[in-house]
RODO-2510 file (C-alpha; in nm, 4 decimals, decimal comma):
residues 508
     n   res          X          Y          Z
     1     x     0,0000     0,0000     0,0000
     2     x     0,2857     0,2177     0,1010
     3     x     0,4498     0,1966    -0,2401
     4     x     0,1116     0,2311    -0,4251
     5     x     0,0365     0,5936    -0,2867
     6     x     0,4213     0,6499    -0,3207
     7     x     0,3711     0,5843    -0,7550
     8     x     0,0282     0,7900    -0,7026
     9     x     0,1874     1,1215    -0,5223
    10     x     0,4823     1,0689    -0,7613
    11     x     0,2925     1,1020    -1,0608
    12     x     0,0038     1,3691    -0,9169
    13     x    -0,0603     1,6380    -1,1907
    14     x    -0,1951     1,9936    -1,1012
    15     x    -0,2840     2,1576    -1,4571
    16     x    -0,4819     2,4166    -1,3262
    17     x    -0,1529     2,4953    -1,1388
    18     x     0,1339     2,4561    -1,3221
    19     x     0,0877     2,3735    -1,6590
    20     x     0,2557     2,0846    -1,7197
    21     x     0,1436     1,7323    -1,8755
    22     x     0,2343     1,3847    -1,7313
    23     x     0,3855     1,3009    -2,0316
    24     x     0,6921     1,5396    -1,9079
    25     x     0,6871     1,4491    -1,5680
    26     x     0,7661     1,0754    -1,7001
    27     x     1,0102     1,1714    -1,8983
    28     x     1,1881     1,3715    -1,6808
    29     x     1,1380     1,0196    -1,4067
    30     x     1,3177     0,8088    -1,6783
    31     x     1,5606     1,0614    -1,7264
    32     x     1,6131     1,0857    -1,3284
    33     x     1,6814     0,7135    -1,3235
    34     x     1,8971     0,7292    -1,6824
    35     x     2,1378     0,9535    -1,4837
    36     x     2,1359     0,7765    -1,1524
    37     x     2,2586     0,4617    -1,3357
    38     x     2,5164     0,6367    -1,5294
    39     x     2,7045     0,8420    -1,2862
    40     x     2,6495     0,5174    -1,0399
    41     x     2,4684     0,7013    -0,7435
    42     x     2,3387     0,4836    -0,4970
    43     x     2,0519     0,6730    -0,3864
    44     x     1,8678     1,0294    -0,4466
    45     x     1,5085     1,1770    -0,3830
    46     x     1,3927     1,4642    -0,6433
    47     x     1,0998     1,6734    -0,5502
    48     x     0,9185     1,9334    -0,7900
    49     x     0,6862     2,1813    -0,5913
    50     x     0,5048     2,4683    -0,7106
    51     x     0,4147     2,7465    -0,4704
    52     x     0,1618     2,5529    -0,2618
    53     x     0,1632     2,1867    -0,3589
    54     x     0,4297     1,9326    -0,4770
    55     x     0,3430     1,7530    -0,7972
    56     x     0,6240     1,5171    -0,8111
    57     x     0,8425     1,3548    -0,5328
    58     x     1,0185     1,0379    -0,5543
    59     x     1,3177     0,7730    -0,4372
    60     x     1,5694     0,6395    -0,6508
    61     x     1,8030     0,3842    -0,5498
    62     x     1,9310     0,3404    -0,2137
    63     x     1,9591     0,4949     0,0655
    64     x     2,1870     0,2352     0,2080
    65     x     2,3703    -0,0210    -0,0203
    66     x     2,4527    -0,2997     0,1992
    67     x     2,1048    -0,2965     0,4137
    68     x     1,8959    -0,2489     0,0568
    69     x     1,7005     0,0308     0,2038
    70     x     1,5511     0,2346    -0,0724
    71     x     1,5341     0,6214    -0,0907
    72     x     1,1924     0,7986    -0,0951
    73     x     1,0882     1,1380    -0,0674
    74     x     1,1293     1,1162     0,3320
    75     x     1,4896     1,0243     0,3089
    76     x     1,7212     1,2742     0,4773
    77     x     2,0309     1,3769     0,3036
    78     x     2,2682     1,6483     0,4380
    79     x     2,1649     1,9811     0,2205
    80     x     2,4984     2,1859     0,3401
    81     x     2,5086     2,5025     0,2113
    82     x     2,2257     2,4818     0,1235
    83     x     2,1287     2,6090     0,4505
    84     x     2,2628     2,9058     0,4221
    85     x     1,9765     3,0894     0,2833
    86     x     1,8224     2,9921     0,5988
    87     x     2,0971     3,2150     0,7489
    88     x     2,0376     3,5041     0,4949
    89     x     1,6640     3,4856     0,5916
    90     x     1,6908     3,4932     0,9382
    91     x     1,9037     3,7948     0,9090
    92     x     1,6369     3,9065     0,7553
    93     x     1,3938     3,9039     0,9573
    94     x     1,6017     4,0549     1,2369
    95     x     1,6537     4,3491     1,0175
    96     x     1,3098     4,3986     0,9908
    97     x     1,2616     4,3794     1,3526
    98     x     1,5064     4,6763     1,3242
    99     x     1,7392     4,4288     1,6071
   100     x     1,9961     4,4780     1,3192
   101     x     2,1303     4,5987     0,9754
   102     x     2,2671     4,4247     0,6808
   103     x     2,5305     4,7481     0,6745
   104     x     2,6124     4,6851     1,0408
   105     x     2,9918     4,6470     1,0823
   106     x     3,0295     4,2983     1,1758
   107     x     3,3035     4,3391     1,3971
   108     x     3,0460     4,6044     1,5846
   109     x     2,8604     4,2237     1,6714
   110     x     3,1481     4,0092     1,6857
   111     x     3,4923     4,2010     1,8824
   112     x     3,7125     3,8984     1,8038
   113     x     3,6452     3,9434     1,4539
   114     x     3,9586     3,9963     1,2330
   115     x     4,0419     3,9788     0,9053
   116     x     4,4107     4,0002     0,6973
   117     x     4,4313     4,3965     0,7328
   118     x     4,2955     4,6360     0,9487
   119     x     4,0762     4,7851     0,6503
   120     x     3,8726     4,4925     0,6112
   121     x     3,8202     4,3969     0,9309
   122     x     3,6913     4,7610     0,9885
   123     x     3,4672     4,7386     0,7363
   124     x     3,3402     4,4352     0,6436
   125     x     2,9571     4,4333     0,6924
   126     x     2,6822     4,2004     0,7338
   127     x     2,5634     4,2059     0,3771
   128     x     2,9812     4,1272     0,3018
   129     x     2,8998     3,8434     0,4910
   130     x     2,6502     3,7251     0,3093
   131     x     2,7750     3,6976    -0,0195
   132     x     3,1087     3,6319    -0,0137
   133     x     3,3244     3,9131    -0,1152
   134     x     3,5628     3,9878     0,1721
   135     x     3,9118     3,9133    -0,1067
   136     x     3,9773     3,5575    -0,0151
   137     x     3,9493     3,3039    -0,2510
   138     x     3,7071     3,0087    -0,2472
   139     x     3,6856     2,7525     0,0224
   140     x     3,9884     2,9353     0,1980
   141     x     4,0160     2,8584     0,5504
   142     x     3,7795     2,5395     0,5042
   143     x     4,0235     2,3069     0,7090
   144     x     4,0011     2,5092     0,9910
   145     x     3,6530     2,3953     1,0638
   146     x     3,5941     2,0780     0,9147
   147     x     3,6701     1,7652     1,1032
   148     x     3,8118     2,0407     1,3666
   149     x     3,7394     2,0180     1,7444
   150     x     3,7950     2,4561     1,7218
   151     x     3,5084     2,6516     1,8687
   152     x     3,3233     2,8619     1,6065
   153     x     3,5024     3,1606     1,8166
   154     x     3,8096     3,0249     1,7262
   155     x     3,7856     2,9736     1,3031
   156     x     3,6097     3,3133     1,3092
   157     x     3,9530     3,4382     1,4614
   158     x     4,2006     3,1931     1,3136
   159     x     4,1269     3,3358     0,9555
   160     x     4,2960     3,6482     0,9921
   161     x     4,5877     3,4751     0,8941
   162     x     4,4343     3,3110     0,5372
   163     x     4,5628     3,5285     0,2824
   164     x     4,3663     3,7547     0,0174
   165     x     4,3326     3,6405    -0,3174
   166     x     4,1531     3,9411    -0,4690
   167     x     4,0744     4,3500    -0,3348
   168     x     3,8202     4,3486    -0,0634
   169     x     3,4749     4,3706    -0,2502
   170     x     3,6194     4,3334    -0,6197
   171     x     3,5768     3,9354    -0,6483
   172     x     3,3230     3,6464    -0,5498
   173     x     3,5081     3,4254    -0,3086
   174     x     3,2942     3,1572    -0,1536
   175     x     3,3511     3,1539     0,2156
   176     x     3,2027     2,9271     0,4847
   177     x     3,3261     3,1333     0,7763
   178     x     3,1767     3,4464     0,6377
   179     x     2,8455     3,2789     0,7050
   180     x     2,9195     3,0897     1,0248
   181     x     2,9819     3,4661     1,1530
   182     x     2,6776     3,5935     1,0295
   183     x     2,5332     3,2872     1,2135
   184     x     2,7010     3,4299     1,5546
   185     x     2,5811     3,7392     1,4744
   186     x     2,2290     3,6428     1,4788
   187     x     2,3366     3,4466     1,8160
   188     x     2,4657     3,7537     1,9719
   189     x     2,2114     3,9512     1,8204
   190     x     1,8950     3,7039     1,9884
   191     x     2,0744     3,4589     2,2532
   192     x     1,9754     3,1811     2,0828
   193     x     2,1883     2,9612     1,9372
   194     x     2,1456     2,9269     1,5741
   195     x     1,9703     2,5898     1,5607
   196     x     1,7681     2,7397     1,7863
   197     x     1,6579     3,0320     1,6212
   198     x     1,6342     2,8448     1,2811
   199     x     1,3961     2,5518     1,4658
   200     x     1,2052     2,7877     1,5939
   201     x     1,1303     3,0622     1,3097
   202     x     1,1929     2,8475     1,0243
   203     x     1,1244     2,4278     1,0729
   204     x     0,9174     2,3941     1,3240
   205     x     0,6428     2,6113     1,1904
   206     x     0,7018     2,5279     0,8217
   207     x     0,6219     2,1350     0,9925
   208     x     0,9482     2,1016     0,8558
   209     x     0,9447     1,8260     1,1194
   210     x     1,2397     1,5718     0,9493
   211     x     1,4629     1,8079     0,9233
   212     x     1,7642     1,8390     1,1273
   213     x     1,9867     2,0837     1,2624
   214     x     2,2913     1,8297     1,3507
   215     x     2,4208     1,5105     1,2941
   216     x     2,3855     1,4128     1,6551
   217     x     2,0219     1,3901     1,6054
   218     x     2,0902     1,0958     1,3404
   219     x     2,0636     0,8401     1,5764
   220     x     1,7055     0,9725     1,6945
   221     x     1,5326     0,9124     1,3541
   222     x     1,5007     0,6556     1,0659
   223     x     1,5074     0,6401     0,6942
   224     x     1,8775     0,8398     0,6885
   225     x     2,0871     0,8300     0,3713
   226     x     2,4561     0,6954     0,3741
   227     x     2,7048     0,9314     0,2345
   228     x     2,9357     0,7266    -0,0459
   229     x     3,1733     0,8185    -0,2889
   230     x     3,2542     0,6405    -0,5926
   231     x     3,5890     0,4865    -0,6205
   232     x     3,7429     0,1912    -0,8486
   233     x     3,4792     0,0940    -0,9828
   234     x     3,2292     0,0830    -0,6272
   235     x     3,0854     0,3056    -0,4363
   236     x     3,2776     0,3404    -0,0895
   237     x     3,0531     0,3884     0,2588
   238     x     3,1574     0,7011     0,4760
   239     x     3,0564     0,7791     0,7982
   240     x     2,8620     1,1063     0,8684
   241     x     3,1200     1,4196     0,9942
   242     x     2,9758     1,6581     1,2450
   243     x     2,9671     2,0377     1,1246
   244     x     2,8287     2,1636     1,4504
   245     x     3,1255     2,4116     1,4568
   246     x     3,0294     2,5435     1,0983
   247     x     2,6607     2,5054     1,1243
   248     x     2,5383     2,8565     0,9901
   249     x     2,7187     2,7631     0,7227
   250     x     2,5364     2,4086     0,6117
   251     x     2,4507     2,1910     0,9054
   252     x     2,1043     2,1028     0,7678
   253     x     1,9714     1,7483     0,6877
   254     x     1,6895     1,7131     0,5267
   255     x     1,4599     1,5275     0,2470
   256     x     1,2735     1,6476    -0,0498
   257     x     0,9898     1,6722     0,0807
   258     x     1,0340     1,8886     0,3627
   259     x     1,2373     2,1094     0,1753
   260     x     0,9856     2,1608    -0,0796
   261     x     0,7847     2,3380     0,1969
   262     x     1,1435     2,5808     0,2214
   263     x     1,0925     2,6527    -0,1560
   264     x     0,6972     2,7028    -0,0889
   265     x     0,7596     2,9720     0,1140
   266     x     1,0593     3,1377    -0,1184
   267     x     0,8115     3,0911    -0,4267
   268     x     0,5472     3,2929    -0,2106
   269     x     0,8265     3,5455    -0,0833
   270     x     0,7851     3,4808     0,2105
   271     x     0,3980     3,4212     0,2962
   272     x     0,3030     3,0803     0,3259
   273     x    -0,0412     2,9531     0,3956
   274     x    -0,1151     3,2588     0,5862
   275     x     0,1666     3,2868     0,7601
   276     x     0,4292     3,6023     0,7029
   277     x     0,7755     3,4689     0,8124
   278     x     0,9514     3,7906     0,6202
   279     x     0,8978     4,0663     0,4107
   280     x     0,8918     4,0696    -0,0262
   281     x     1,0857     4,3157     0,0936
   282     x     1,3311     4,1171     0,2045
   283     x     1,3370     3,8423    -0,0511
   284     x     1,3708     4,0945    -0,2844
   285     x     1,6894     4,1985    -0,1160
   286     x     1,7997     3,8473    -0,0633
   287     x     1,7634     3,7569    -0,4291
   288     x     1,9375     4,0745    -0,5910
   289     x     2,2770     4,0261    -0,7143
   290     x     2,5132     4,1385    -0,5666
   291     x     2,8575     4,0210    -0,6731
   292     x     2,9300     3,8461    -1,0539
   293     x     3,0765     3,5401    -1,1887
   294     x     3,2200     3,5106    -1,5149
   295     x     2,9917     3,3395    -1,8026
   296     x     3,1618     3,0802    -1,9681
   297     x     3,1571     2,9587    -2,3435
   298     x     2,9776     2,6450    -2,2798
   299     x     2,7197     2,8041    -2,0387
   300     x     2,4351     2,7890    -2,3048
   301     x     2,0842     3,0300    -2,2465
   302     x     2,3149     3,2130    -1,9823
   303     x     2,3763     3,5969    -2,0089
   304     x     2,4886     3,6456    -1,6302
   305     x     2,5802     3,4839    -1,2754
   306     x     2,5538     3,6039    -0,9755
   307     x     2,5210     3,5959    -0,6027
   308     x     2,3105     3,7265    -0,3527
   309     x     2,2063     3,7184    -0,0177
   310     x     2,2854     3,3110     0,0499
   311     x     2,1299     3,2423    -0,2682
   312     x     2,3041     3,2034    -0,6282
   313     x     2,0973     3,3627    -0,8945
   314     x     2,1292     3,3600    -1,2682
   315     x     1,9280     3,3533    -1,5749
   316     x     1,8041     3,0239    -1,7922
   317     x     1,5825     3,0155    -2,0913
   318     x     1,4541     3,3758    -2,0387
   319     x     1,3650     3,3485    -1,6636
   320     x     1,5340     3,4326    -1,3370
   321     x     1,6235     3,1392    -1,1591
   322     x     1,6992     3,1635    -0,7976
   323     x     1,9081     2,7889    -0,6085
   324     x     2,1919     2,7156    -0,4456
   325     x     2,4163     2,4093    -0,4089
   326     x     2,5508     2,2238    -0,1820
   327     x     2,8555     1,9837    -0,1197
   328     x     2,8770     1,7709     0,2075
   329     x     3,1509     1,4554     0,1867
   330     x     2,9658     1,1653     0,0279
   331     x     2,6331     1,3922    -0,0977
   332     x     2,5211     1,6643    -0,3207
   333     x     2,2471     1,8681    -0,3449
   334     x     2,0577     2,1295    -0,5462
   335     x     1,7734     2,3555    -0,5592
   336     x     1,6436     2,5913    -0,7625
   337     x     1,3210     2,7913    -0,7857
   338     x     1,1517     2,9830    -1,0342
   339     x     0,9262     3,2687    -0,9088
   340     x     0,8303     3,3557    -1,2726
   341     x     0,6822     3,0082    -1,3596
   342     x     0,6151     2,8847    -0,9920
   343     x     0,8699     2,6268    -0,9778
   344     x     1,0358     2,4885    -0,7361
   345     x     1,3019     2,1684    -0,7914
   346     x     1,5298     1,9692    -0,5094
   347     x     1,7684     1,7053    -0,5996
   348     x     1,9685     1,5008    -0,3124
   349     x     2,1743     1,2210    -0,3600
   350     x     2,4193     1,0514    -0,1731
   351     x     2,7512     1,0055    -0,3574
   352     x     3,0517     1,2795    -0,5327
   353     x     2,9350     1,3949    -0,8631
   354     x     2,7858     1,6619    -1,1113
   355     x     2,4997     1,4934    -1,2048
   356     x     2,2832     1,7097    -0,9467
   357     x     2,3531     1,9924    -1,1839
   358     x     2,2867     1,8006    -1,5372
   359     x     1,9314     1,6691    -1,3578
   360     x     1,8326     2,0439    -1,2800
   361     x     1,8929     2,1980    -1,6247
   362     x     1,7240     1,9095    -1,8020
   363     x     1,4315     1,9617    -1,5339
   364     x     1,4299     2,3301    -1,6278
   365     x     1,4624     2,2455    -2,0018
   366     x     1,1501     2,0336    -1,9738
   367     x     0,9239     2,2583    -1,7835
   368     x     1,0774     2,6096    -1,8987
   369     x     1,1380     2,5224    -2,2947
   370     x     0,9406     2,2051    -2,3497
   371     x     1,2428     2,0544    -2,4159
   372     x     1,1606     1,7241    -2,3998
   373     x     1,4359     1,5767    -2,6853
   374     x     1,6910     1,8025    -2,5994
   375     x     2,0447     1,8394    -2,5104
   376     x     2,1216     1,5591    -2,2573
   377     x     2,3150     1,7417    -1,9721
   378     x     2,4017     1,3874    -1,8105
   379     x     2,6074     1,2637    -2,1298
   380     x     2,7742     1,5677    -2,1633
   381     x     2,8927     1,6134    -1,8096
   382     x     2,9734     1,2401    -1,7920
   383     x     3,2330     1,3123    -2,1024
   384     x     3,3767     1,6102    -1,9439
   385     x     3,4254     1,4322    -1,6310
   386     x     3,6157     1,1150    -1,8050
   387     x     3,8315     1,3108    -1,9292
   388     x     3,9355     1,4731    -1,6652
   389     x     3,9410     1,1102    -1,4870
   390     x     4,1708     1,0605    -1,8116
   391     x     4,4074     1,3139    -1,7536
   392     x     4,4079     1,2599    -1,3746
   393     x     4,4838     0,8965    -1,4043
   394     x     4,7747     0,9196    -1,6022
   395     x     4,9551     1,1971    -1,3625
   396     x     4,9056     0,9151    -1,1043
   397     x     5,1010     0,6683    -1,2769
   398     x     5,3401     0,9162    -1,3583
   399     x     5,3579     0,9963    -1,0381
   400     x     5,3991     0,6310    -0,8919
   401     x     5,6150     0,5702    -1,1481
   402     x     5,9213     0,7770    -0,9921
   403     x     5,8703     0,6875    -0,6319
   404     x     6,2274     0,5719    -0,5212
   405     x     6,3764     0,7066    -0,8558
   406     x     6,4490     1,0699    -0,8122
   407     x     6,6194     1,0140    -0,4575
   408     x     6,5353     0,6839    -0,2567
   409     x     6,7578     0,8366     0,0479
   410     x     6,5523     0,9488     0,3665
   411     x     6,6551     1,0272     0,7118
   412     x     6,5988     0,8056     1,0280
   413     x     6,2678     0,8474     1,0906
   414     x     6,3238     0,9637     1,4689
   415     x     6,4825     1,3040     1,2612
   416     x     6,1367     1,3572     1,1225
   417     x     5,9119     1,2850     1,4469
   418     x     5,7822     1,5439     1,6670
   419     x     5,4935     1,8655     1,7384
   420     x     5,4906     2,0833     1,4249
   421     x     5,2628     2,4500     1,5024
   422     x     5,0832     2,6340     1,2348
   423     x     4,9895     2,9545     1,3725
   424     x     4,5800     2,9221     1,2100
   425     x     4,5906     2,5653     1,2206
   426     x     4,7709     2,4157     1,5840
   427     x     4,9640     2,1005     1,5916
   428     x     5,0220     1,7912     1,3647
   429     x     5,2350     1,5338     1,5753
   430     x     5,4510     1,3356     1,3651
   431     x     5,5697     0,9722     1,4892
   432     x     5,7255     0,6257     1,4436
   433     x     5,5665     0,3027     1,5571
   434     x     5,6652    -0,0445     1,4572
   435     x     5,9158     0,0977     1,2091
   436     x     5,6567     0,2780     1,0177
   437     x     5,6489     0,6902     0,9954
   438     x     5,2654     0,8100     1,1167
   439     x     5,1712     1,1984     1,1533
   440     x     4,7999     1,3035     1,3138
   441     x     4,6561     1,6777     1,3107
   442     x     4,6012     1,7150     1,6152
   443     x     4,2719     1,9312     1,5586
   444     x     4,1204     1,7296     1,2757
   445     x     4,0789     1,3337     1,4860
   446     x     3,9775     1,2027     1,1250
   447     x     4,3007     1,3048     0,9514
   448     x     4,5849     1,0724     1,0611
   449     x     4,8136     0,8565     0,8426
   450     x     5,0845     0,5969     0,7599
   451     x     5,3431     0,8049     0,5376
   452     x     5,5196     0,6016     0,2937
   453     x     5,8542     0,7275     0,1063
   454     x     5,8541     0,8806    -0,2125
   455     x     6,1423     1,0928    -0,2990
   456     x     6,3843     1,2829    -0,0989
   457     x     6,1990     1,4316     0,2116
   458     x     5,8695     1,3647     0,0602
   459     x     5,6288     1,0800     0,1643
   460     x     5,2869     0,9856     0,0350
   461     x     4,9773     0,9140     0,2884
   462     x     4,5695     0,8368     0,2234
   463     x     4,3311     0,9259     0,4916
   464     x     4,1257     0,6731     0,5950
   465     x     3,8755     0,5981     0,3095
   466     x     3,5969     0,5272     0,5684
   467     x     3,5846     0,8665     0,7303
   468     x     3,7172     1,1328     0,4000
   469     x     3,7185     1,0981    -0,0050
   470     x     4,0097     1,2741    -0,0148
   471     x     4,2629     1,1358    -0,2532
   472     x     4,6166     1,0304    -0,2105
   473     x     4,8018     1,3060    -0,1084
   474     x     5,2206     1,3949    -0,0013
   475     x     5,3395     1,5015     0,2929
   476     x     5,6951     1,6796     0,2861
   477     x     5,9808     1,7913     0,5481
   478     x     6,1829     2,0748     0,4826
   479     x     6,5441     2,0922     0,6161
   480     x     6,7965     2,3940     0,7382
   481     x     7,1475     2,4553     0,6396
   482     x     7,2802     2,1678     0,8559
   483     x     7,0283     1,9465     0,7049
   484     x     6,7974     1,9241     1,0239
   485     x     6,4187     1,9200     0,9853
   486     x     6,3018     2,2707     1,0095
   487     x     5,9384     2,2389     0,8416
   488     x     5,6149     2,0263     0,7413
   489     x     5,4226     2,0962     0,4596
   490     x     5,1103     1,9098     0,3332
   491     x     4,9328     1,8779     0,0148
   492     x     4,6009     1,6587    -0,1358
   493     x     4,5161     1,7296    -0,4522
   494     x     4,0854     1,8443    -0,4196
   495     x     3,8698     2,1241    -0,4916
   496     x     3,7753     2,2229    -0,1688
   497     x     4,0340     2,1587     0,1505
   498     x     4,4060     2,3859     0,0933
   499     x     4,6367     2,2070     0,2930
   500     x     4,9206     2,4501     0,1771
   501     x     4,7542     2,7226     0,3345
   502     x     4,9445     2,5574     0,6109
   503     x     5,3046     2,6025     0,6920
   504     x     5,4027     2,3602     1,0306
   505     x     5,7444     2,4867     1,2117
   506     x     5,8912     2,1756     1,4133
   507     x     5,9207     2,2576     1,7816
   508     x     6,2544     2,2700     1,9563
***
């Protein structure tokens, strides 16, 4: 019975509503489960909502490989930053309670905040805050809160050592802890903690009543996705990281269909089913651009990006579309809402890859264009991504091929072991143990490694596979004149986490 009224609300058509035939909803469900198999995802939920009812929401795959437990539209997956327009709101409101400004100085909330120069830190403002253009480039700073046992006091000030990348205000530069401070600032501002505030003004009366605010509240509630990432031909289990200490930033988990009720109240701007939560005022603000990305060649039907207020904005087939993204280790997400046509789409899934992205622009082709036979975003992403995979593959061997060949020499591994400081970072301990070199950072419990020679004073590690994606990376000493180990440097190869922001001085 279950799975009956499952297939019935999956395939529920509103004409009168939104305009669109079954005949592309099925198409776009075989398309949903085209791409699942291709990009081998274990398991994702896609909902489509319009402003007041959701028209399609279904499971695909599963949620958990080895226990068979399918995905449906209940399933939570983490929705990471996605949850930052939940930050961007709530700011929101408090403006309009006049309790703040989005021109306040932040440092006026926050005294311990600090950025690279006195300038910036003196003027950086909420609304910086909120859309990422404080000069440092993306993801800086990110290893200083994930996996970290640091306090969100202490990120906030550890950053005032990351280094710009571009003139304060002249660049996009996505930043987490630009948003986990606007999330203090709304705890300063009220005394509630921000899962407190967001529970109270946002989820619990949007019956947003799966959705949580940490991963310590897994245990408390069933049907939970497993993150996984794809590896070597199988998909790879990881275990669920706590971001507690960067939760303004994208702590939420959450399923489609609760979020649906999230892009409800967006599509109504900010009314929903009587209810005023914030102002058009406000999501007017929140959905203006305010900083610019660059337009590719390949970005077809595109004439600008943008950001705004914890949401990205840019145009699609004539109309203003208004999402965000989000990246947590072992699932993606993405949403994406349409004021102009009423549309509202969510895709989570729990493995690494782009297809997120291909599903929503072949969703918006389909209900935007009536695209029905057109361009297949899947294949074409797929391509791209093989050959990178390509290209990437044959560096490795490369790579592997000259371990030992360059120098095979190494010092006695008692030369190398000891406390190395980073000023931002702390302490990675480096150590010997049945023969076999080991270092640890001491902040980051899930990062800890055998090191294995490669050339000279450089060594090559993997994290544990079970608790990070993260590649292969190398781990190097540096000496002094008299050939002593003065320094530790670390590098893995990823998009998101810049170990060489670090620079570790061995303690005498």
């Amino acid at each position: 019975m279950k799975n009956i009224k499952s297939f019935l609300f999956t395939l529920l058509f509103i004409s009168s509503l939104f305009g669109q035939t079954n005949e592309q909803l099925e198409i776009l469900d075989k398309y949903y489960q085209k791409t699942l198999d291709e990009w081998n995802i274990p398991g994702m939920a896609i909902a489509i909502t319009t402003g007041d009812s959701i028209i399609f929401s279904k499971g695909y795959g599963y949620a958990n490989i080895a226990k068979k437990t399918k995905v449906d539209g209940n399933t939570l997956f983490a929705i990471a930053s996605n949850s930052k327009a939940f930050t961007a709101t709530a700011i929101g409101q408090l403006a309009e309670e006049k309790k703040l400004n989005f021109s306040d100085k932040v440092i006026d909330h926050l005294p311990y905040y600090k950025l690279y120069n006195d300038y910036t830190t003196q003027n950086e403002t909420i609304e910086d805050l909120l859309c990422h253009r404080n000069g440092l480039k993306t993801f800086s700073g990110d290893l200083l809160w994930y996996a970290t046992t640091k306090t969100p006091e202490e990120i906030i000030s550890a950053q005032q050592y990351l280094k710009p990348k571009y003139d304060f205000r002249t660049r996009f530069g996505y930043s987490n802890i630009s948003f986990l401070a606007a999330g203090m600032v709304i705890e300063k501002t009220t005394n509630l903690s921000w899962a407190k505030y967001v529970t109270d003004h946002f989820l619990t009366p949007l019956k947003m009543n799966r959705t949580l605010v940490s991963t310590n509240q897994i245990k408390k509630v069933k049907n939970i996705a497993t993150p996984y990432f794809y590896e070597n031909g199988k998909n790879i289990e990881l275990k669920w990281v706590n971001w507690d200490n960067i939760a303004p930033a994208g702590a939420l988990i959450s399923s489609v269909n609760d979020y649906s009720k999230w892009l409800q109240l967006n599509l109504n701007k900010g009314t929903l089913n009587g209810k005023k939560y914030f102002s058009e005022r406000t999501f007017n603000k929140l959905t203006t651009p305010y900083i610019n990305f660059n337009v590719n060649k390949n970005d077809e039907k595109i004439n600008f990006k943008a950001y705004g207020l914890g949401w990205s904005i840019q145009d699609y087939q004539g109309y203003k579309i208004i999402g965000h993204g989000g990246g947590y280790d072992g699932m993606i997400s993405k949403s994406t809402f349409v004021p102009e046509k009423n549309i509202g789409i969510i895709i989570l899934t729990n493995n690494l890859s782009w297809a997120p992205s291909a599903m929503m622009y072949k969703t918006l082709d389909v209900l935007l264009a009536n695209k029905t036979n057109g361009k297949d975003w899947s294949h074409n992403y797929l391509n791209y991504k093989q050959k990178q995979d390509s290209i990437s593959i044959v560096k490795t061997v490369k790579n592997e091929n000259l371990r030992g060949k360059l120098n095979n020499k190494h010092l006695d591994y008692k030369e190398y072991t000891g406390v190395y400081t980073e000023t931002m970072y702390g302490n990675v301990k480096v150590y010997s143990k049945n023969g076999k070199l080991y270092f640890s950072m001491e902040k980051s419990p899930i990062f800890k490694a055998e090191l294995k020679h490669w050339n000279h004073q450089i060594f090559t590690f993997r994290f544990d596979t079970n608790l990070s994606s993260l590649p292969e990376g190398k781990l190097w000493f540096d000496l002094d004149k008299n050939g002593n180990v003065e320094k530790l440097h670390i590098d893995v190869p990823n998009p998101d986490f810049f170990f060489t922001e670090f620079e570790f001085i061995k303690q005498k």
